[in-house]
C-alpha positions as CSV (number, residue, x, y, z in Angstrom):
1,X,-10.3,-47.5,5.2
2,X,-7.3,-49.4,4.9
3,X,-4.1,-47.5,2.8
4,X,-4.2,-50.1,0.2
5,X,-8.3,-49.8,-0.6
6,X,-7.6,-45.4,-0.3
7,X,-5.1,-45.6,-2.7
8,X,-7.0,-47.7,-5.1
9,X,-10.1,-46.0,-4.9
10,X,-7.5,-42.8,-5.5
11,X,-6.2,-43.8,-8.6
12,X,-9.9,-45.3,-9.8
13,X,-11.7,-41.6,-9.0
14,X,-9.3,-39.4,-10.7
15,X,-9.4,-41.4,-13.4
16,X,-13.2,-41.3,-13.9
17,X,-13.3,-38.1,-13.0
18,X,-10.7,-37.0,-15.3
19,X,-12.6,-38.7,-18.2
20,X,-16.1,-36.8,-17.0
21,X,-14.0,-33.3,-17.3
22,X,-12.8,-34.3,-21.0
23,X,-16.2,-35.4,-22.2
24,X,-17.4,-32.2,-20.5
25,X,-15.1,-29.9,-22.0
26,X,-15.6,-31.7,-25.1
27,X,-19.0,-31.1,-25.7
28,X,-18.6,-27.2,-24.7
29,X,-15.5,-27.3,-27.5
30,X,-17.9,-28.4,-30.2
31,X,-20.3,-26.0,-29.5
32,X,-18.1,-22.8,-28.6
33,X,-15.9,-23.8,-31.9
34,X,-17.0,-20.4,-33.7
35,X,-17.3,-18.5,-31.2
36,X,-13.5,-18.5,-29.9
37,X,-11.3,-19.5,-32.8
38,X,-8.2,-19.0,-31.3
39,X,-9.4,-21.6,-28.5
40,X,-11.6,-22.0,-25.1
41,X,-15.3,-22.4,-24.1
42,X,-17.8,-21.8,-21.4
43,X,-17.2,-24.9,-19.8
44,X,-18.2,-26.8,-16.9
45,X,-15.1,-29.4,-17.5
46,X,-13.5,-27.6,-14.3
47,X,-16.3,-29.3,-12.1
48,X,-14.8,-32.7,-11.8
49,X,-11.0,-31.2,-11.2
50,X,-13.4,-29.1,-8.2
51,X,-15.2,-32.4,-7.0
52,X,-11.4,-34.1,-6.7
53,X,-10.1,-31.0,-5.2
54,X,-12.6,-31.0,-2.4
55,X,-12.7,-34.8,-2.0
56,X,-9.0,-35.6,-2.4
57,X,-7.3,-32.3,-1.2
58,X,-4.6,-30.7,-3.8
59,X,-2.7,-34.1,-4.6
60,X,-6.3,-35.1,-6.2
61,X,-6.9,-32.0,-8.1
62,X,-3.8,-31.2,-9.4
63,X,-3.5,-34.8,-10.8
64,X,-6.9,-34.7,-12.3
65,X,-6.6,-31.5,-13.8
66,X,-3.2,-32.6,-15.6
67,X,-4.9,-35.6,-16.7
68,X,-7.3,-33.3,-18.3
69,X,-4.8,-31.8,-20.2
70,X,-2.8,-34.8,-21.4
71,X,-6.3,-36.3,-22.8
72,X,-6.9,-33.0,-24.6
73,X,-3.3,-33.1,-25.4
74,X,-3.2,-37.1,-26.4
75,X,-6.6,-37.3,-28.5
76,X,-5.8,-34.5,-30.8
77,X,-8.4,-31.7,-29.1
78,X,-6.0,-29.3,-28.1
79,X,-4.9,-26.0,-30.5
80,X,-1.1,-26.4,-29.9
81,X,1.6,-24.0,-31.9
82,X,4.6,-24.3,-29.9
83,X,5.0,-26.5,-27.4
84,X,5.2,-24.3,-24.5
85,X,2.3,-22.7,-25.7
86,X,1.0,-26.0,-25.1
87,X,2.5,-26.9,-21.7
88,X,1.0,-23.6,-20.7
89,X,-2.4,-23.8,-22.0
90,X,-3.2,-27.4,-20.9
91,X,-0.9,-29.1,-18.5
92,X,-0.3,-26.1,-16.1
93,X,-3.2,-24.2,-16.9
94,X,-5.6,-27.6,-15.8
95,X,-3.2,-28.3,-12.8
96,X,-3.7,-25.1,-11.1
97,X,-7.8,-25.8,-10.9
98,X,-6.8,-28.4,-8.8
99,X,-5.2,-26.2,-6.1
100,X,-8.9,-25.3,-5.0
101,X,-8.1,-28.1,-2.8
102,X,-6.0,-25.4,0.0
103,X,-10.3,-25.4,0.9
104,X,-10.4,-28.7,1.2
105,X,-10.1,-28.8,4.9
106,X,-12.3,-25.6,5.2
107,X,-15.1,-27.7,3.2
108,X,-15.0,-31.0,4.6
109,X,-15.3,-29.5,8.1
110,X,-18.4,-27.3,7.5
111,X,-20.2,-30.1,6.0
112,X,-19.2,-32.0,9.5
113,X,-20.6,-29.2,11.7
114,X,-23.7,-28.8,8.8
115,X,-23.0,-25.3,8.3
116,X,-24.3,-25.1,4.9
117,X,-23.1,-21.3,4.3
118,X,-19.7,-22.0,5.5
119,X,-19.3,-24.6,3.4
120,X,-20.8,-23.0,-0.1
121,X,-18.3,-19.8,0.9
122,X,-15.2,-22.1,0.7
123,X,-16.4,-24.1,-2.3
124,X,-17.0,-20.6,-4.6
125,X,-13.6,-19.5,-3.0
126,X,-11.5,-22.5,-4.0
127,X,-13.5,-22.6,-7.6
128,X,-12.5,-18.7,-7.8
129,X,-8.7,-19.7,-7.0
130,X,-8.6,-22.4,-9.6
131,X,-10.4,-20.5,-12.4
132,X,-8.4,-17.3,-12.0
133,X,-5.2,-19.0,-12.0
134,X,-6.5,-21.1,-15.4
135,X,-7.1,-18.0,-16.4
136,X,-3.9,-16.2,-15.9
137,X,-2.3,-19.4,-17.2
138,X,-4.3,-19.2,-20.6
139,X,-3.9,-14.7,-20.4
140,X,-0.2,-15.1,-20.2
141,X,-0.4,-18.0,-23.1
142,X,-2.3,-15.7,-25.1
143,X,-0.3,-12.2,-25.0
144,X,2.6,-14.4,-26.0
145,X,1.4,-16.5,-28.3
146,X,-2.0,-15.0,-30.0
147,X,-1.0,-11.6,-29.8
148,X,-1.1,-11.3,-33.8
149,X,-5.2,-11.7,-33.5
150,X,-5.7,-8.4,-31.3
151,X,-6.9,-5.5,-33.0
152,X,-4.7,-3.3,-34.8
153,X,-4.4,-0.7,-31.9
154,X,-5.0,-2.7,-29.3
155,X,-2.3,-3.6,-26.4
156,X,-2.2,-7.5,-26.3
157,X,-2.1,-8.3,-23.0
158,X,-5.4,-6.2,-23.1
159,X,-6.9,-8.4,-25.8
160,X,-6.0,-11.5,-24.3
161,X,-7.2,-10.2,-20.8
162,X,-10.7,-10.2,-22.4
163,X,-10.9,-13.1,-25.2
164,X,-9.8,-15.1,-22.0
165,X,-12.0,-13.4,-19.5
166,X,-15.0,-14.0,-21.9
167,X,-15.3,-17.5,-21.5
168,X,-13.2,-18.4,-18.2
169,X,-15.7,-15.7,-16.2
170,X,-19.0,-17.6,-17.1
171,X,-17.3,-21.0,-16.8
172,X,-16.2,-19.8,-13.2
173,X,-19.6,-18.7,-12.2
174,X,-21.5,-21.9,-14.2
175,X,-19.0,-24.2,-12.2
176,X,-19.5,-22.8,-8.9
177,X,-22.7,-23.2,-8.9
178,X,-22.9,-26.6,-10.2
179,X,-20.8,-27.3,-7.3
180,X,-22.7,-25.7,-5.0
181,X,-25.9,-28.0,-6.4
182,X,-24.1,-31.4,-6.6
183,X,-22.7,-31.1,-3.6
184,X,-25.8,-30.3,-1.5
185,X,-27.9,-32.7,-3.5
186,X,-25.6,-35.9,-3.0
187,X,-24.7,-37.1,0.6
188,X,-22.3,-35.3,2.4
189,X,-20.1,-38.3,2.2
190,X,-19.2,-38.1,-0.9
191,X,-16.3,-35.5,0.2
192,X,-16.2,-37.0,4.1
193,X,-15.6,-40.8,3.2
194,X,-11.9,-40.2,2.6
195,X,-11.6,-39.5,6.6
196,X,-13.7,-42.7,7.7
């Protein structure tokens, strides 16, 4: 594939890709809304920032998980108080997903050699490296930020270590293995045909 055609088909996947995560996301916002007020959901938004990751390598995670941010940011869905608050719990805090693409090596070259457990081991291991750095990301926003909604009693960076871990746990695990599925179900070139 010619530099000119990569680059273009680049720029086109991350941005449908970044799209799929907001819609995503979206529709877990709207129906998570009560259940954490001070923002988050179980989510599979992180699976197209994982898709990119392994496809594209960290260049098209990272990018695709800031995008993510800047349309939550741009069309009014984010819950933004100060803007650091903001920078933090959206633009860094989707960029870092992307860095599940340090596997993407790992993946790309178990699915060449068809060794299916090798290749599902890396995939839950980059989707465990993005989600727990989100999750720092939004942990560190929240002792900061939200500590005036912990419990009377209760250490902040101990309530925001669980309201975080409550949704970005089950959207870890609901990820990985929707990863796991799409991958195995579409052709394996869908993350080789970068390298032919």
């Amino acid at each position: 594939m010619n530099k000119k055609r990569s680059n273009t088909l680049f720029i086109a996947e991350v941005a449908v890709f970044s799209a799929l995560a907001f819609l995503l996301d979206f529709a877990a916002g709207i129906i998570s809304l009560k259940i954490w007020p001070q923002g988050g959901s179980i989510s599979i938004a992180m699976v197209p920032v994982f898709l990119m990751a392994y496809r594209w390598g960290i260049k098209g995670g990272v990018l695709t998980g800031f995008l993510l941010g800047l349309l939550q940011f741009i069309l009014g869905f984010s819950q933004i108080y100060t803007l650091l608050q903001g920078f933090i719990d959206y633009f860094v805090a989707f960029s870092v997903v992307g860095l599940a693409g340090a596997f993407a090596t790992l993946v790309r070259d178990s699915l060449n050699k068809q060794e299916k457990s090798k290749w599902m081991i890396y995939v839950v291991l980059g989707a465990f490296l993005g989600s727990f750095l989100r999750y720092l990301c939004h942990t560190i926003a929240g002792a900061v930020f939200f500590g005036e909604y912990a419990p009377p009693g209760q250490p902040v960076a101990i309530y925001s270590l669980l309201y975080n871990g409550t949704y970005m746990l089950p959207s870890f695990i609901v990820s990985a293995i929707v990863i796991i599925l799409v991958i195995n179900a579409a052709p394996k070139r869908m993350l080789l045909q970068k390298n032919q």
